[in-house]
Every structure is written in structure tokens, then in C-alpha cells.
C-alpha positions as CSV (number, residue, x, y, z in Angstrom):
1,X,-5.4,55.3,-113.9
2,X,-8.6,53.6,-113.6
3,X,-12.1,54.8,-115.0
4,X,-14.4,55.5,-112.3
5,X,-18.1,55.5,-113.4
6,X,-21.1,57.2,-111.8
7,X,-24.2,55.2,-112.4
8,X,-27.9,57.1,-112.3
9,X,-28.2,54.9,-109.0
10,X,-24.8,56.6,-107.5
11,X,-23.1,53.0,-107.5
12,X,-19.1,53.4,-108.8
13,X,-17.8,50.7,-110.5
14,X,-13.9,51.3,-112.0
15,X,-14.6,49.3,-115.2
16,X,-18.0,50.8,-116.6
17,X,-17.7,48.0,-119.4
18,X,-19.0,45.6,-117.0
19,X,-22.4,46.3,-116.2
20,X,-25.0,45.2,-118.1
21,X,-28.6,45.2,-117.5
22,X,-29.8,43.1,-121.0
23,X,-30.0,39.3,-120.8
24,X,-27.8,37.0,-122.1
25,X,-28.5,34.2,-124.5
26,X,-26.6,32.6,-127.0
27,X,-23.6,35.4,-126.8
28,X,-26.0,38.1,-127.5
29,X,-26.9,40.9,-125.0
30,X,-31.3,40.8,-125.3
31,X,-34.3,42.4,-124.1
32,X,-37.2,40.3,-123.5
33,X,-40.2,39.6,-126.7
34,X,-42.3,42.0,-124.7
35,X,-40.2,44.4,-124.3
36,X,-40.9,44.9,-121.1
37,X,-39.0,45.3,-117.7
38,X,-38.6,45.0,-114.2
39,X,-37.5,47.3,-111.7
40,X,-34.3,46.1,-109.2
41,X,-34.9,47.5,-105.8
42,X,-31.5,48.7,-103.3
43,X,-32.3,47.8,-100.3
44,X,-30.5,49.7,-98.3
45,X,-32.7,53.3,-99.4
46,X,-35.7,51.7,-101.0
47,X,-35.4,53.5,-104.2
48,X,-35.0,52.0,-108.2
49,X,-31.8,51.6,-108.5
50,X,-32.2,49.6,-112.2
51,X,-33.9,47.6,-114.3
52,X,-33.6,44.7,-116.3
53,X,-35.8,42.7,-118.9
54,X,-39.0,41.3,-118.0
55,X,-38.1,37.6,-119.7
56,X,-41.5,35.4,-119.7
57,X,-42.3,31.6,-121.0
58,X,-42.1,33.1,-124.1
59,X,-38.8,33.5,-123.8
60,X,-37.5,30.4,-123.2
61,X,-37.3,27.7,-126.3
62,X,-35.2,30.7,-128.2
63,X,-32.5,30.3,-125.1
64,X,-33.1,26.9,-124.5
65,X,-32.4,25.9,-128.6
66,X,-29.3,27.6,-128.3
67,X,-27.7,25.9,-125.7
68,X,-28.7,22.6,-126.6
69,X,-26.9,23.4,-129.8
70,X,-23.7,24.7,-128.3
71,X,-24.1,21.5,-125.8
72,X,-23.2,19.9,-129.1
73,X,-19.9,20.9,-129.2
74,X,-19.1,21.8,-126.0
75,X,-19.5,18.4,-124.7
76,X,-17.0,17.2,-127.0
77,X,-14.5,19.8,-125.8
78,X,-11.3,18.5,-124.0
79,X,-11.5,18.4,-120.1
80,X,-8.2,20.8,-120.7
81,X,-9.8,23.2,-122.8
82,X,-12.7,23.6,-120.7
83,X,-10.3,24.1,-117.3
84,X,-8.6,26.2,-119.1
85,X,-11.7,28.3,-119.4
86,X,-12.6,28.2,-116.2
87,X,-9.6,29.8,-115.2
88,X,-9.8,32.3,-117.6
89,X,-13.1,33.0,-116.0
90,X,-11.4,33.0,-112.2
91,X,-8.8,35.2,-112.9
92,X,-11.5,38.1,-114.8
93,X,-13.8,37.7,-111.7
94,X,-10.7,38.3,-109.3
95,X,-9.6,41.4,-111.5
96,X,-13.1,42.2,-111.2
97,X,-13.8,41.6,-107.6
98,X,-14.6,44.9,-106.0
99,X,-16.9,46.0,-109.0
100,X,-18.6,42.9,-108.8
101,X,-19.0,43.3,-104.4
102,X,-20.3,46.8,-105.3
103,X,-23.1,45.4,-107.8
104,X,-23.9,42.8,-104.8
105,X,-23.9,45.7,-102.1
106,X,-26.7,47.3,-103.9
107,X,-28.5,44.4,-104.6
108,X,-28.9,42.8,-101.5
109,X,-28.3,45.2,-99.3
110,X,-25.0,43.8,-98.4
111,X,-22.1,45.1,-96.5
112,X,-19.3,46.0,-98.4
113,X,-16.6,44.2,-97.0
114,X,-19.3,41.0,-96.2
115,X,-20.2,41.3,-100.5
116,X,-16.2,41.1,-101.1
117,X,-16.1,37.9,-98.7
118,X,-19.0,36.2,-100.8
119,X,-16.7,36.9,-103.9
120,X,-13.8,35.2,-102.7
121,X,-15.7,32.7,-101.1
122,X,-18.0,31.7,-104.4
123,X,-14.1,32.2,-105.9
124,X,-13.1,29.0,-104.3
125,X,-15.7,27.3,-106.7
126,X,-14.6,28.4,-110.3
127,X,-10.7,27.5,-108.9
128,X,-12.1,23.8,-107.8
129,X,-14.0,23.2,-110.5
130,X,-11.3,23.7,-112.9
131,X,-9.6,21.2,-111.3
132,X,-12.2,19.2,-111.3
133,X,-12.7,19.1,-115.5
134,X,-9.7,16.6,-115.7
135,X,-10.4,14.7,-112.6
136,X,-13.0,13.0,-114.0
137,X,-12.7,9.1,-114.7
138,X,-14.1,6.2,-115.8
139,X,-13.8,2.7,-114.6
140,X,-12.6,-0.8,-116.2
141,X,-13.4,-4.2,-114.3
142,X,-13.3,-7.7,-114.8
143,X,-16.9,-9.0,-113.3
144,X,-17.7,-12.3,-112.2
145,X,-18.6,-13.9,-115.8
146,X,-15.3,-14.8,-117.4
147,X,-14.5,-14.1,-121.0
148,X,-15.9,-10.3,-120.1
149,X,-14.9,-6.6,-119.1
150,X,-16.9,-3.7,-118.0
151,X,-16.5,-0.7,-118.8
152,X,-18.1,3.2,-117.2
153,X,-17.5,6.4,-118.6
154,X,-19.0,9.2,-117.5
155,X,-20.9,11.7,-119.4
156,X,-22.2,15.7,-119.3
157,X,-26.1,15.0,-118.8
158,X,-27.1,18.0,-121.2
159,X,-28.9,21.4,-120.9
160,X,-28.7,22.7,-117.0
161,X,-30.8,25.1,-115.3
162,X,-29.8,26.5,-112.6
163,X,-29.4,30.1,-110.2
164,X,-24.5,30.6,-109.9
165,X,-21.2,30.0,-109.3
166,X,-20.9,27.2,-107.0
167,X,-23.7,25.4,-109.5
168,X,-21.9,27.1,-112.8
169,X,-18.7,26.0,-111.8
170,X,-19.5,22.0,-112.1
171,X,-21.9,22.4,-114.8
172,X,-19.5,24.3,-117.3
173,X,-16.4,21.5,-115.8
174,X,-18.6,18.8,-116.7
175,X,-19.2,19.8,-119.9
176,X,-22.9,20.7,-119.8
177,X,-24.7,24.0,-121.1
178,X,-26.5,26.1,-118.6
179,X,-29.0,28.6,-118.4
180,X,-29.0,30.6,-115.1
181,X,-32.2,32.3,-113.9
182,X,-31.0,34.5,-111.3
183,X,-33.0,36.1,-108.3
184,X,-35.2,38.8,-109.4
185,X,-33.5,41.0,-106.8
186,X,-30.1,40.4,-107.9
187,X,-29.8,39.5,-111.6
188,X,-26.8,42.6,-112.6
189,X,-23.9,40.6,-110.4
190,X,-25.2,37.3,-112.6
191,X,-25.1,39.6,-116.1
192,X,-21.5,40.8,-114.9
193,X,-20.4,37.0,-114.6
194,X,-21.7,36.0,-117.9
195,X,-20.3,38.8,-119.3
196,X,-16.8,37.7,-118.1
197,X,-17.6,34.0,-118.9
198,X,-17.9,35.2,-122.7
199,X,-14.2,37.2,-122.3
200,X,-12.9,34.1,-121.3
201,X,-13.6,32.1,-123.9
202,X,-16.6,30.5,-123.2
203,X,-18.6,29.0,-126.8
204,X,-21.6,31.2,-127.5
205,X,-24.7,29.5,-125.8
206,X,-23.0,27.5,-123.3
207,X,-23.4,30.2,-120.6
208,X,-26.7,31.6,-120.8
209,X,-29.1,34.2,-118.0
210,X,-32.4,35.0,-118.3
211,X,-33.8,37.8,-116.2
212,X,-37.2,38.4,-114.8
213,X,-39.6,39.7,-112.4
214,X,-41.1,38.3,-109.3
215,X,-44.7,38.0,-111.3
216,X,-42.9,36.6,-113.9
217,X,-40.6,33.9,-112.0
218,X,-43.2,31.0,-111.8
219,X,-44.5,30.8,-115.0
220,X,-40.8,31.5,-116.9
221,X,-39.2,28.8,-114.5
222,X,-42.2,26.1,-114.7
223,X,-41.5,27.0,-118.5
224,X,-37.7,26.2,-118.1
225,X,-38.3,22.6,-116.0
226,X,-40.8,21.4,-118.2
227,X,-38.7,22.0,-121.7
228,X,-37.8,18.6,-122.9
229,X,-34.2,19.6,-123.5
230,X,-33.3,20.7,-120.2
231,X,-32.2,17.5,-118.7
232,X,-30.7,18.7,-115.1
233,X,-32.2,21.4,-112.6
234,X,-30.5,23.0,-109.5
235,X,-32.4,25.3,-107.3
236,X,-31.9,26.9,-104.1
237,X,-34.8,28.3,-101.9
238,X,-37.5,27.6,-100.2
239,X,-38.7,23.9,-99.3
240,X,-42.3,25.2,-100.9
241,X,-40.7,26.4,-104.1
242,X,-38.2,23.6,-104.2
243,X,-41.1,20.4,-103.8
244,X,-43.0,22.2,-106.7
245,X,-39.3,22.2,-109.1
246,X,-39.4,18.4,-108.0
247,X,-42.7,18.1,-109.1
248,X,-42.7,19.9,-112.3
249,X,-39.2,17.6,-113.2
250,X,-40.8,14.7,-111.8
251,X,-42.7,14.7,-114.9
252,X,-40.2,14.8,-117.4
253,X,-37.7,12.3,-114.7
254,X,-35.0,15.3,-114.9
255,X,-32.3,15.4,-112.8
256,X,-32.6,17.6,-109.8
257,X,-30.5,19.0,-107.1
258,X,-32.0,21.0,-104.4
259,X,-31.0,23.5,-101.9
260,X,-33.6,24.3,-99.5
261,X,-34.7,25.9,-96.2
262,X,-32.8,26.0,-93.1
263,X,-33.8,26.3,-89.5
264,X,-30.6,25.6,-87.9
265,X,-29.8,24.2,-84.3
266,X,-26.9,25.8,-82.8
267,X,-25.8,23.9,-79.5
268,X,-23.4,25.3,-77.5
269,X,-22.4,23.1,-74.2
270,X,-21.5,24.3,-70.7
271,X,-18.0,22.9,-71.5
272,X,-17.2,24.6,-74.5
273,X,-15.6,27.9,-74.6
274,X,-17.6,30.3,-74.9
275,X,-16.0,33.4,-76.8
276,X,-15.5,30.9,-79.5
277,X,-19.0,29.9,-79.9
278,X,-20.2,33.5,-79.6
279,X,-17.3,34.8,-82.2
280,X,-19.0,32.1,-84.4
281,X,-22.9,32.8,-84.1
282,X,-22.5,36.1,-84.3
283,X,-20.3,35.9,-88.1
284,X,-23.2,33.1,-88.7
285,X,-26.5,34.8,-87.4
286,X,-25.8,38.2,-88.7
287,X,-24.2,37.8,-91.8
288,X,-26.7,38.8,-94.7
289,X,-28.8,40.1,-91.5
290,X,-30.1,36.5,-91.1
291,X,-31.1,35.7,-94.4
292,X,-28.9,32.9,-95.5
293,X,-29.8,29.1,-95.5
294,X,-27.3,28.1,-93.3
295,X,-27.2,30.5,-90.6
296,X,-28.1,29.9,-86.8
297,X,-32.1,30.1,-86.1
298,X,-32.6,28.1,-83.1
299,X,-29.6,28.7,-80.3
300,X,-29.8,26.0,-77.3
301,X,-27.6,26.6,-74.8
302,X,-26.8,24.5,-71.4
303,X,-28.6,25.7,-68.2
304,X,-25.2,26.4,-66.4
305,X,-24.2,29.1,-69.1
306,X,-27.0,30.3,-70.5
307,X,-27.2,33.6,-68.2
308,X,-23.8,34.2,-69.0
309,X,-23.6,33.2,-73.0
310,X,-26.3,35.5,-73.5
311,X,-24.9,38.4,-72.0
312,X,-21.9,37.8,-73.9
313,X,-23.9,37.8,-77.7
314,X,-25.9,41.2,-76.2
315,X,-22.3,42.5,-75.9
316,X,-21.3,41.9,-79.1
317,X,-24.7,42.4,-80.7
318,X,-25.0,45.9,-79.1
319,X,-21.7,46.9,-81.4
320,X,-23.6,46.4,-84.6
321,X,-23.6,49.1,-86.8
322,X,-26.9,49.0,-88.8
323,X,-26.7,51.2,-92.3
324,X,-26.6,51.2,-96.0
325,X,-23.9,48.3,-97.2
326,X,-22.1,51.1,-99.1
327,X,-21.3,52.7,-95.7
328,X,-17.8,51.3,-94.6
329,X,-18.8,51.8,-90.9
330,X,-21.8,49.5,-91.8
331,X,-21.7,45.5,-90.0
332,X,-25.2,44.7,-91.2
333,X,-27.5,45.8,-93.9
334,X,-31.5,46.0,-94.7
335,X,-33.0,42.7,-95.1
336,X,-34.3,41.8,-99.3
337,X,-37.0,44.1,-100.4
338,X,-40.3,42.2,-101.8
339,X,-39.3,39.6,-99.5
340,X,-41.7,38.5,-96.1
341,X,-38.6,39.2,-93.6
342,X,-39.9,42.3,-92.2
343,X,-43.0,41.1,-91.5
344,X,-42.5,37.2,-90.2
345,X,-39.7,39.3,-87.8
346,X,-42.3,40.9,-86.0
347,X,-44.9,38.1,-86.3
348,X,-42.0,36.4,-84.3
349,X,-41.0,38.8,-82.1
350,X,-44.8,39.4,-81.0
351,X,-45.4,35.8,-80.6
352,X,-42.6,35.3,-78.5
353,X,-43.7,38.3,-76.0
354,X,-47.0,36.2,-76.2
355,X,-45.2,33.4,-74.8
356,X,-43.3,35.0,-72.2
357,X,-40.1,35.4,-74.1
358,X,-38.1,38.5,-73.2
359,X,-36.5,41.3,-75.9
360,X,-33.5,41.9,-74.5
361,X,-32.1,44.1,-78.0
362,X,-33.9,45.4,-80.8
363,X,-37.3,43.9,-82.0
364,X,-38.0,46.5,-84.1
365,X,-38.7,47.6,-87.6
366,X,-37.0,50.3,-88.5
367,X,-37.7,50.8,-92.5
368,X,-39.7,53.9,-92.7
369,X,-38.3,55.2,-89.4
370,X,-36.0,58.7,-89.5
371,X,-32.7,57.6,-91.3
372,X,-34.1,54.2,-92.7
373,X,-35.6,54.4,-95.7
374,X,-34.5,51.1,-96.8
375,X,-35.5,47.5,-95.8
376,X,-34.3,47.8,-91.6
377,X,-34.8,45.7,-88.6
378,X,-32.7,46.0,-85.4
379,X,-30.4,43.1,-84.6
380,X,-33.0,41.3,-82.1
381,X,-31.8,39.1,-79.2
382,X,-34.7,37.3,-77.5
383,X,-34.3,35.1,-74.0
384,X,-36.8,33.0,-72.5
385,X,-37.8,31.2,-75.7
386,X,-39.8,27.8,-75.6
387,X,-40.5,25.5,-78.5
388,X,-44.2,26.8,-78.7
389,X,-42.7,29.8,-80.8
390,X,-42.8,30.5,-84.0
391,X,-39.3,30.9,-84.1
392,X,-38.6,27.1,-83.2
393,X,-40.9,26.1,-85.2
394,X,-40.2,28.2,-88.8
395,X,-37.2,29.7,-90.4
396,X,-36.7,33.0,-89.7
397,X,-34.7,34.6,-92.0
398,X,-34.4,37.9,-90.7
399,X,-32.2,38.9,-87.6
400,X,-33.9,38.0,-85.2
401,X,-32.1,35.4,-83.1
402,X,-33.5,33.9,-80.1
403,X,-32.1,31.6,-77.2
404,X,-33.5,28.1,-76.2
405,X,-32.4,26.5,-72.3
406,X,-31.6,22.8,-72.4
407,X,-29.6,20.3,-69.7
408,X,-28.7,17.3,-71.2
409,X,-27.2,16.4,-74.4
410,X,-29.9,13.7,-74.9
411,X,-32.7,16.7,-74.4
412,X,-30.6,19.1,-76.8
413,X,-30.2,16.8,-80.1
414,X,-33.7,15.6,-79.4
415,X,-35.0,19.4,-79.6
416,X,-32.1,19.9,-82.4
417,X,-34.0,17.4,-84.6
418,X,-37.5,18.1,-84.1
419,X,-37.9,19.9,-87.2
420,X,-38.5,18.7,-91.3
421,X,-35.1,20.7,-92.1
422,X,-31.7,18.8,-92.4
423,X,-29.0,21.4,-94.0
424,X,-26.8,22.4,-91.3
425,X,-26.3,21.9,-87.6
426,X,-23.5,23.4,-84.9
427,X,-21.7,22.3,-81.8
428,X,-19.6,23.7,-79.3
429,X,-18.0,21.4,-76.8
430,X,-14.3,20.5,-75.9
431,X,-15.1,16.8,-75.1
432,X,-14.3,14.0,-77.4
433,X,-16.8,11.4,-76.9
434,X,-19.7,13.7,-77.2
435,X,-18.0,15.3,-80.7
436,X,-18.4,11.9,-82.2
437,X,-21.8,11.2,-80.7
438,X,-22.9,14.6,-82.2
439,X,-21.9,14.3,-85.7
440,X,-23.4,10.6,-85.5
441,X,-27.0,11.4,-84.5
442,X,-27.7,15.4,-85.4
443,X,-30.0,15.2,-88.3
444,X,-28.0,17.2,-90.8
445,X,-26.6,17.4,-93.9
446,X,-23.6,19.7,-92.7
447,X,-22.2,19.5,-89.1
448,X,-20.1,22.1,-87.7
449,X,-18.2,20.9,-84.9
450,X,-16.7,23.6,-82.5
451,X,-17.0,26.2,-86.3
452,X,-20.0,28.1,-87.6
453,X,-18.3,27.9,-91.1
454,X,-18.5,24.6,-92.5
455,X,-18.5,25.1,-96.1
456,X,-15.8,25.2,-98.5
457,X,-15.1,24.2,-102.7
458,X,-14.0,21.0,-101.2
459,X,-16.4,20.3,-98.7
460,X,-19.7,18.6,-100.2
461,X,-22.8,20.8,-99.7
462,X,-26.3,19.8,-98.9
463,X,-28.6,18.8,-96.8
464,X,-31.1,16.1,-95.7
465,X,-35.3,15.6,-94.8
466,X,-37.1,18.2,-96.1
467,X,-33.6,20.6,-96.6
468,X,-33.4,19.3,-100.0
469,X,-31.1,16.5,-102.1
470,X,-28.2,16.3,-104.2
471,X,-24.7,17.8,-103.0
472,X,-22.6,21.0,-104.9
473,X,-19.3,21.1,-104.1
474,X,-16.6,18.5,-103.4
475,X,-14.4,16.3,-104.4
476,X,-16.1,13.9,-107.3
477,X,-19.7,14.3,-106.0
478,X,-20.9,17.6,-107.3
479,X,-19.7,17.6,-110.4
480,X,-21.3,13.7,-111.1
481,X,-24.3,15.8,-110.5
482,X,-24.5,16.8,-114.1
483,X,-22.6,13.4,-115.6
484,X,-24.4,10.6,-116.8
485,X,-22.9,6.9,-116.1
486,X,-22.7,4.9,-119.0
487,X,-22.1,0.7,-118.8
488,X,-20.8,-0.6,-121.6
489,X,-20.4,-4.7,-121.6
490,X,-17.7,-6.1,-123.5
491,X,-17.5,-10.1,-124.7
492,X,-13.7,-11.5,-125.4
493,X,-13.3,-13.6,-127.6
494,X,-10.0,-16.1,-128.7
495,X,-7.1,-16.1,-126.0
496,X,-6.9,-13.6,-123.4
């Protein structure tokens, strides 16, 4: 029989022993010097759900200190010992699962069931990445100078920063140390994880998280980049937030790998079938209710469909149930709280009226309306749109999902790339030639070719422009993101 724990929020977790609300540094559960902390928001009713400390620059050379001394020894640690970990760490996470979805519900504002598919999706990355540890290889050659050999070997680069699993999981292969500074809004799931990471064997300061608030996040992270023992930084957000990290590192030339905005093109052609594209934007657009990086924001589709596409997505939009995560009968939750979503959804939504667009569903705020007291905005389907909007212009983030009109491929990839973003783009077609010509000269990092789901453990991960540099995931490249190359030159001497 399993224990079934009632938080003061009203979450239930089986395992009570996994929830923690301290931070973690150097194997020890802290508060912050100040004492202070921060309250964590659910989004789904709007209410304090928990807190957690208030960490500040202050805070950081303790944490910092410690993992550059466990990076000591943990880089010297087999390949084997350290996959071995990593499974360890798998396997608790798995046991774990539907706690940990819960935590993520009432962070985010997550369904349930879509929490428990981020789980076994960031899953994936702990499994590859143990892998991964032994996979690692160096090189021996003979160059063109005779009498000589060169040699590569490939080293963990030191101290990593980072916010977790996908960016954890090659760090920890690799053999680096790493100190996670989660989200303000969702720092308990990354307490849980470290927590797990220390039960399966992890060294004391290798696996480190610092919580804080949103006052608190620039000058702690700024803090964090500029320490000259943090040698590699990985961020995902914003392309503002992410040129400042590249600034701030530029300064210290640290290693950086970046994850930034969006604004998708989704092309869907008058030859592709259709049910197939719509099953796929709508698992893209509304997952997270249009807050993730990758998801659709600018849908183009051919003049000989159109009409009929979009009355096939109001359809399917019209059976979303919009609730509290925790609700099993929920399909899409409240949008983050402190965030802008609320607000740039209906500077969008007015600016497309402006510009003759037409609201076909939704386009409405509903936090603070009967019923939603959390973080609410109806699933919005807008027709009519032109590239004068806001919404073709800027990521949304929000879900709010509007519908372009184009008639030749030439005019769609044209429109598809007139933007500073390069993570992801989508197609839909059933012809051949144009699939190759498509994942040739679409602007993107990631192309999804006749899918809306194009990452994966083994798939690499990133974008291009202004989307950001550096790729997690795959085979060899993400985890040479935190190795070092070294050349060593060797002269031979007598008879060889």
C-alpha cells in the first residue's frame, strides 16, 4: 500500500519523501543567506500553492566552490560509473513519474496526462545520455609530416550552468558538474530530480539547484555567467534574455549553448492530407496552451484548402476542454502566471480585428471570469490573417493560432522565412520533389516533414538566426557540448 499525502496546496503525491522546497547545493537541502522566499503560483486557480528560497548573487560562489571541487573527481570517474548513475537516476524518475507529472501540473498549469508525456519524453534523455558516457572517443592519425602521430581526446569542459534534463543528461554523461537554475515558476519538479539524482548515487556537488524569484533571476544568473569557474552555460528562453547570457559569457569566452524563441511556419499544401496535418497542429499548437518554443505560430495554408482546413481545426478546436490540469476531463490548461501571455493574446487578437482578420473561436480572456480563477484564455482560431499582424510578426506564446493564405510554394517558404527565428519549421505535402526542396531552403534548425513532432534523444536539437546556437540531444553532438578537444603532437623517434 502506498502513502498518499495531502499537501497544504491539495496536490497528492504517493511518496511524500519527495518533495522538497529547500535548494540544493553540495548534497545539502538550504535556504537562501537572506532567508528569504518566493512564492510559486498554480496556475490553474491563481492561488500560493508554495514557496521556495529566495537565492540571490550572494548565493552563488558557496554553490559554485562546491561543484568545482566535486568537478575534481567526478571528472576522473569511469564513463561506466557515471552511466551507471544515470541509470540509477532513470529508473527513480520512472518509479517516480506520476508524482513528479503531479508537481509539473501545478506548476505550469499542465494537463495531467500532457505533464506525464513531458516525463516520458525528457525520460528519453537520461536513457541516451547514459549511453552516451561510453560513447565517447578520441582519435589517432598519422598527418602529413612523417616521423609523427596525432592524437585528440576529449575532455569535460568544467562547471555547467544550466535550466534540466535534456541539458543534465549530457552534462552529468560528460563528466561535468552542474548547477541548474530552474524557472521561478517551476523550481519543486527540479528539487524532486536532484533529489533522486543524490539516491542514485550522484557525488555530493555534482548536481546542484538554486532557486529564486523573478526579481531575483537577473542579478543571481548574471552572477552565475560571470563566475570565473563556470566554464559552459546552456539557456533556453527568450532571444532577449538569451543575447544578454551571450553577452555576459562573451566576457569571460565561456561556452554557451542557446535555446531561444520560436515563431514557427507551419505549411500545409493543397496536396497533403489534410486530417494528418490538422491531427498534428492541433497536438503542436495547443500543447502547453501555446507556450512552447517549438509549437506552430504562423499556419500558411494553400488557397485551394484553406476554407476547408480551417473548418476542419474549428472542429477539433471546438472539442477542447479548458480547466485546471488536475481535472482528468481537462485538454488544455491556464497559460504561466507572471508571464505576458494573457496580455500579448489580446494585443493580438485586437490587432488582427484591426486588420480585418476574423475570430472565428475564442479570443477571450477568461482569468477572472465565473469558474476561472486561474491564468485562462479560450483556444483562439483567427482567419483572414495578413503579414501586417502582430501575430506574423512576434511569437505568440499563448493559444492563439491564426491562419495565413498563400498559392505557391515559392510565395509560402519566402513568407515561412521572413522572420529572425530559425528553431523549427513544418510541412505537409505527399509530393517528393517538393519534400526535398523544403527541407533544403526552409530556414530552420528542425524540419518536420509531413510530423509536428520532430524531436527525440536522438535527434539533434536547435535552431538557427536569431533561434539561438549549439545543439542538445543526439548522437555525439550534444554531449561534445560540454567536452573540450585536446591535440596532443607526438615526434617518433628510431625505427617505426
Amino acid at each position: 500500500m502506498s502513502l498518499v499525502l495531502w499537501l497544504p496546496s491539495g496536490i497528492l503525491l504517493n511518496d511524500q519523501d519527495i518533495f522538497r522546497d529547500k535548494s540544493f547545493v553540495n548534497g545539502e537541502w538550504v535556504e537562501a543567506k537572506s532567508g528569504k522566499r518566493f512564492d510559486i503560483y498554480d496556475p490553474g486557480s491563481g492561488k500560493v500553492w508554495a514557496t521556495a528560497p529566495d537565492c540571490a548573487a550572494e548565493d552563488i560562489d558557496a554553490a559554485v566552490q562546491a561543484s568545482y571541487t566535486a568537478f575534481q573527481s567526478y571528472r576522473k570517474t569511469s564513463p561506466r560509473a557515471r552511466a551507471q548513475w544515470m541509470l540509477k537516476w532513470d529508473a527513480l524518475i520512472r518509479q517516480h513519474r506520476d508524482d513528479l507529472a503531479n508537481i509539473v501540473t501545478y506548476e505550469t498549469g499542465k494537463p495531467l496526462a500532457e505533464a506525464q508525456g513531458e516525463l516520458d519524453y525528457a525520460l528519453g534523455f537520461t536513457w541516451w545520455f547514459a549511453g552516451e558516457a561510453e560513447r565517447v572517443t578520441g582519435t589517432v592519425q598519422t598527418p602529413a609530416l612523417p616521423g609523427r602521430r596525432v592524437f585528440t581526446v576529449k575532455q569535460p569542459i568544467g562547471v555547467a550552468v544550466a535550466m534540466i534534463l535534456r541539458k543534465a543528461g549530457a552534462a552529468l554523461a560528460a563528466g561535468c558538474t552542474m548547477i541548474v537554475k530552474p524557472s521561478p515558476e517551476t523550481p519543486l519538479s527540479v528539487l524532486t530530480l536532484a533529489l533522486l539524482a543524490e539516491q542514485a548515487g550522484f557525488p555530493k556537488g555534482v548536481f546542484s539547484v538554486l532557486t529564486t524569484s523573478l526579481e531575483n533571476t537577473p542579478p543571481l544568473s548574471e552572477a552565475l555567467c560571470r563566475h570565473p569557474l563556470v566554464k559552459k552555460v546552456t539557456f533556453t528562453g527568450s532571444t532577449r534574455v538569451g543575447k544578454l547570457v551571450a553577452k555576459i559569457c562573451s566576457d569571460g569566452l565561456k561556452k554557451v549553448t542557446l535555446e531561444l524563441g520560436g515563431n514557427c511556419p507551419f505549411i500545409v499544401f493543397d496536396d497533403a492530407d489534410l486530417d494528418q496535418a490538422a491531427t498534428a497542429l492541433m497536438a503542436l499548437k495547443w500543447r502547453h496552451a501555446g507556450q512552447a518554443c517549438i509549437t506552430a505560430n504562423r499556419v500558411y495554408v494553400q488557397k485551394g484548402i484553406y476554407s476547408e482546413f480551417a473548418q476542419l481545426i474549428a472542429e477539433k478546436t471546438k472539442q477542447l476542454v479548458v480547466g485546471h490540469g488536475a481535472d482528468p476531463k481537462t485538454t488544455m490548461g491556464p497559460v504561466t502566471p507572471g508571464s505576458r501571455s494573457l496580455d500579448k493574446a489580446v494585443a493580438q487578437v485586437e490587432d488582427a480585428k484591426a486588420h480585418g482578420g476574423n475570430i472565428i473561436l475564442g479570443g477571450n480572456k477568461l482569468h477572472g471570469t465565473t469558474g476561472y480563477d486561474g491564468y485562462f484564455f479560450e483556444p483562439t482560431l483567427i482567419t483572414g490573417a495578413k503579414k501586417e499582424m502582430l501575430i506574423a510578426r512576434e511569437e505568440t506564446f499563448a493559444p492563439v493560432l491564426a491562419l495565413f493564405e498563400f498559392e505557391t510554394e515559392d510565395e509560402a517558404v519566402q513568407r515561412a522565412n521572413e522572420t529572425s527565428m530559425g528553431l523549427a519549421s513544418y510541412f505537409f505535402t505527399k509530393n517528393v520533389d517538393r519534400t526535398w526542396r523544403l527541407l533544403e531552403n526552409l530556414e530552420a534548425g528542425m524540419i518536420g516533414m509531413n510530423t509536428g513532432n520532430s524531436s527525440a534523444a536522438e535527434s539533434p536539437f536547435g535552431g538557427i538566426k536569431e533561434s539561438g546556437y549549439g545543439k542538445e540531444s543526439g548522437k555525439d553532438v550534444a554531449i561534445q557540448e560540454y567536452m573540450v578537444t585536446k591535440t596532443g603532437t607526438l615526434t617518433l623517434t628510431g625505427h617505426y
